[in-house]
C-alpha positions, 0 to 999 in steps of 0.5 A: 695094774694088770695081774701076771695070773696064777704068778703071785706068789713063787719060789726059784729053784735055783741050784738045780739045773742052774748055777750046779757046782759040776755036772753031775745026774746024781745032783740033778736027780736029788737036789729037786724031786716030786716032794719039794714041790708037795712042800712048796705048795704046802708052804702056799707058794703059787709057782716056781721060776726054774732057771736052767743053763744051756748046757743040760739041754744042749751040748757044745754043738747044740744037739738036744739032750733028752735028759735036760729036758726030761728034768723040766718036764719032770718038775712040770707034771709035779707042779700040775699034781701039786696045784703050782705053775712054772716059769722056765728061765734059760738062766745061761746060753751058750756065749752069754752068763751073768756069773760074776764068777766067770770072769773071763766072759765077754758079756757083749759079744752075745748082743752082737753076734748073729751066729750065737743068737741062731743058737739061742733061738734054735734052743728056744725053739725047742723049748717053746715046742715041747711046753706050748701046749701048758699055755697057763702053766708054763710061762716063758724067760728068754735069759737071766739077767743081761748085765751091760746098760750099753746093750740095751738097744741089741736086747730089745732087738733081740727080744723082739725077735724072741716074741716073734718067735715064741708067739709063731710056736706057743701064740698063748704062752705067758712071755716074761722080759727084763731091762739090761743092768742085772734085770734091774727095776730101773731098766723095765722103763726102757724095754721097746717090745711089742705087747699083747695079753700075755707079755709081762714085764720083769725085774729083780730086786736086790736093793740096796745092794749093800744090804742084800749082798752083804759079804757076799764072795762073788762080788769082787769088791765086798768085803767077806766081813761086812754086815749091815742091818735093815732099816737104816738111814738112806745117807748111810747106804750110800755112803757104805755102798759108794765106800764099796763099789765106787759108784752110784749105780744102784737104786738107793741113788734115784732121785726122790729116795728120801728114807729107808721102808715100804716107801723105798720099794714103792718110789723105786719101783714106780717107773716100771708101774708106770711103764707096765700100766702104759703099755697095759702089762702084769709086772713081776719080780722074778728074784728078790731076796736077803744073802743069809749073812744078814741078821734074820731080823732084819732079813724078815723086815726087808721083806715084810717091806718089799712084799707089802710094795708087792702086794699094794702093786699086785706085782707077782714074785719069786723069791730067791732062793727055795734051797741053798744058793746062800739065800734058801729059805729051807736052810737052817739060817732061815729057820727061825725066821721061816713062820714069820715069813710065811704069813708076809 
């Protein structure tokens, strides 16, 4: 399958200019700086995803703020001192968040909405004019993480549209573009966009869920108390994730999926292969990781499993998270863990 080059091995940084708790320059100063990204590379990671809201590159009107941009640039020029590329995710536009904690967001008027598009693709505009010229450095992710699997035909007119415009701009800039449902690996299948050397198809992958997000406080129906470990029989994660979430929606539901390990990630992950080697793209895995509630042994064999899919696959990868954000691979929770991850 073809390589998303230079795109192997990465770390999000997300917390920075994305998902902050407020607004705040003195955040947004410190929280990321020239050493974190000397760390990153020491720690043999080969680029970082950088989600950043709207909202530090525009204000309310859409006027540009040179100071938003001033950060991503900032983080740029370290990367090229430290050896490292960069993807820019807009992780939040205006009239459109994945956070499940915003629950008064209506998370379909975006798809449908010709006037909130504009303005997505003014501030792309913008985006893709000042990074252009690090076409090998600096690769492009339109938005985080659209929820809704009924949008899934808007999405892909809206993508379309998205190349077309980032290809009039930055014609040799590495574009990156997920399915519908959370990014999930079981929507790259349904992407209709039209590809060239530089189109790269996207997921994340949280599964199961259930372990992944074990605790977790931003989603409604998780008990703050639950745990669970890694492996375990596939039965019991369905039936602890049906308890749950009352659904079948998830990954561990495919048909086929018969036990729990590296053949888990590598059934699971096959239709988007598939879909990639068809149309003669590199595939990538902008998100994956383990909330730091769950045992840290189990957490570092989850991922010495999906990482060895990874590897057999050479599907490229940014796990989530560098810093806090309950999944950081710098916090003390991680710790005695992190030498044992870093040789996966």
């Amino acid at each position: 399958m073809k390589r998303f080059n230079g795109f192997g091995k990465g770390v999000n940084l997300g917390g920075w200019i994305s998902q902050f708790k407020e607004y705040d320059v003195k955040h947004f100063e410190s929280f990321i700086t020239e050493k974190d990204i000397s760390d990153i590379a020491a720690l043999g990671f080969d680029h970082v995803r950088v989600p950043v809201d709207y909202n530090v590159l525009e204000d309310e009107q859409g006027n540009t703020k040179e100071s938003g941009f001033r950060y991503l640039e900032n983080c740029r020029q370290w990367c090229e001192k430290n050896g490292l590329n960069m993807l820019i995710d807009l992780h939040e536009c205006y009239g459109y968040s994945f956070d499940p904690l915003k629950k008064d967001m209506d998370r379909r008027k975006f798809f449908y909405d010709r006037a909130l598009q504009d303005r997505f693709f003014a501030l792309w505009e913008k985006i893709a004019g000042r990074f252009k010229d690090y076409p090998d450095q600096v690769a492009f992710e339109p938005l985080n993480e659209v929820v809704l699997f009924e949008v899934r035909d808007a999405w892909n007119e809206i993508l379309r549209k998205y190349i077309k415009l980032i290809r009039s701009i930055a014609p040799d800039s590495y574009i990156v573009v997920g399915g519908v449902f959370y990014n999930s690996v079981m929507t790259v299948a349904w992407l209709s966009v039209p590809v060239d050397p530089k189109i790269v198809y996207n997921f994340h992958c949280y599964e199961p869920i259930i372990f992944t997000h074990q605790g977790a406080y931003w989603q409604e129906l998780m008990p703050l108390d639950f745990r669970i470990g890694y492996p375990m029989p596939v039965e019991e994660y369905r039936k602890k994730h049906k308890e749950i979430y009352h659904d079948t929606d998830g990954a561990i539901f495919m048909d086929g999926v018969s036990e729990m390990g590296i053949g888990f990630f590598e059934k699971i992950f096959r239709p988007a292969i598939d879909k990639a080697e068809r149309d003669g793209v590199a595939l990538y895995c902008g998100e994956y990781g383990v909330i730091d509630k769950a045992d840290n042994n189990s957490k570092i064999l989850w991922l010495e499993d999906i990482n060895h899919a990874f590897d057999k696959f050479g599907i490229g990868r940014a796990l989530w998270n560098y810093k806090e954000k309950d999944f950081g691979l710098v916090d003390a929770s991680f710790e005695s863990i992190r030498q044992r991850f870093i040789g996966i």
